[in-house]
N, C-alpha and C positions, 0 to 999 in steps of 0.2 A: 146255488152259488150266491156269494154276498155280494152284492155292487152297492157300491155310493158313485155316486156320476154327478160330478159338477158342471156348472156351464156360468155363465153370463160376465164373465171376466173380461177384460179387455183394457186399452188405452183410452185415459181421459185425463183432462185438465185438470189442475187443482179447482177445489170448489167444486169440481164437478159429482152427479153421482150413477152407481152401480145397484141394479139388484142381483145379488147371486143365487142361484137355485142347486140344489142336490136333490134328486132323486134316487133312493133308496131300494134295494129289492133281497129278497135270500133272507129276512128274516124280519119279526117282530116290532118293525118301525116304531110304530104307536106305544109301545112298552119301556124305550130307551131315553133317557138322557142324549141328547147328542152337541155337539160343538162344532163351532168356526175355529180352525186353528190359519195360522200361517208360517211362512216361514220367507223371511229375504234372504237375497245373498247372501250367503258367507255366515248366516246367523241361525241360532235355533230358532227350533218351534214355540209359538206363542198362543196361546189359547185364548183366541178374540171374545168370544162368548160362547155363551152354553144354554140352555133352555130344558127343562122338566120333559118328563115323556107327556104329558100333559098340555103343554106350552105355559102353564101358570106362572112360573118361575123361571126367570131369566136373571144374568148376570153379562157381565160387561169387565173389561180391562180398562185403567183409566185413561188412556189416552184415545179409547172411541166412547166413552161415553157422550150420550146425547148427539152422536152423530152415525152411531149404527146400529140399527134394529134387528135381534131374530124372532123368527117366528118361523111356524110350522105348518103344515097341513095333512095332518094322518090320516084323513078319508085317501090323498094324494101321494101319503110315502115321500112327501117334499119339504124338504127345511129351506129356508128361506135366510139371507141377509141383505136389507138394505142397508145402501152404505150410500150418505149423503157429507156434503164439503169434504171432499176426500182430501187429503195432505201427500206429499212426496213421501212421506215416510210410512205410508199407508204401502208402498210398492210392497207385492211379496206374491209369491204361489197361496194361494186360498184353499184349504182344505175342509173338506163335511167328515167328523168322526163320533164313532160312539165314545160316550164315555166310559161305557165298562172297561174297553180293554185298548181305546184309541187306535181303532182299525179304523183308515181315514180312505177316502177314494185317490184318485190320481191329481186332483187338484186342478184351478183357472189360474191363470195368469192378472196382474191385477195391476198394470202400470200407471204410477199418476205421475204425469211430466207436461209439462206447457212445450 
């Protein structure tokens, strides 16, 4: 069976930050492309970044660059996002997918509010 399972989400400050983890299982981790997407209230899905099945190659949406890092750990089956100076507009459910076919897990919660 395929799980992505996220965790590390939660309430913080602006400015503050987050590292998020997905742990992976039910199939070929190490082979895929995968992504951070989100989604706020009321709004679509936004595809935060993305990283090679390799981790060589990363991408970013302009408004977290330089403030959110991915990376990966295929010995671990774990994708990884730090997320540092986080902004209000940063709120949203957090999801880990692949890029083949954007089968994403159940998603963290990611509040940022003073």
């Amino acid at each position: 069976e395929v799980q992505l399972v996220e965790s590390g989400g939660g309430l913080v400050q602006p400015g503050g930050s987050l590292r998020l983890s997905c742990v992976a299982s039910g199939f070929g981790f190490s082979r895929v492309a995968m992504s951070w997407v989100r989604q706020a209230t009321g709004k679509g899905f936004e595809r935060v970044s993305s990283i090679s099945s390799g981790g060589g190659v990363t991408s970013y949406v302009d408004s977290v660059k330089g403030r959110f890092t991915i990376s990966r750990d295929n010995s671990k089956n774990t994708l990884y996002l730090q997320m540092n100076n986080l902004k209000t507009e940063d709120t949203a459910v957090y999801y880990c997918a692949r890029d083949y076919d954007n089968y994403r897990g159940q998603g963290t919660q990611v509040t940022v509010s003073s």
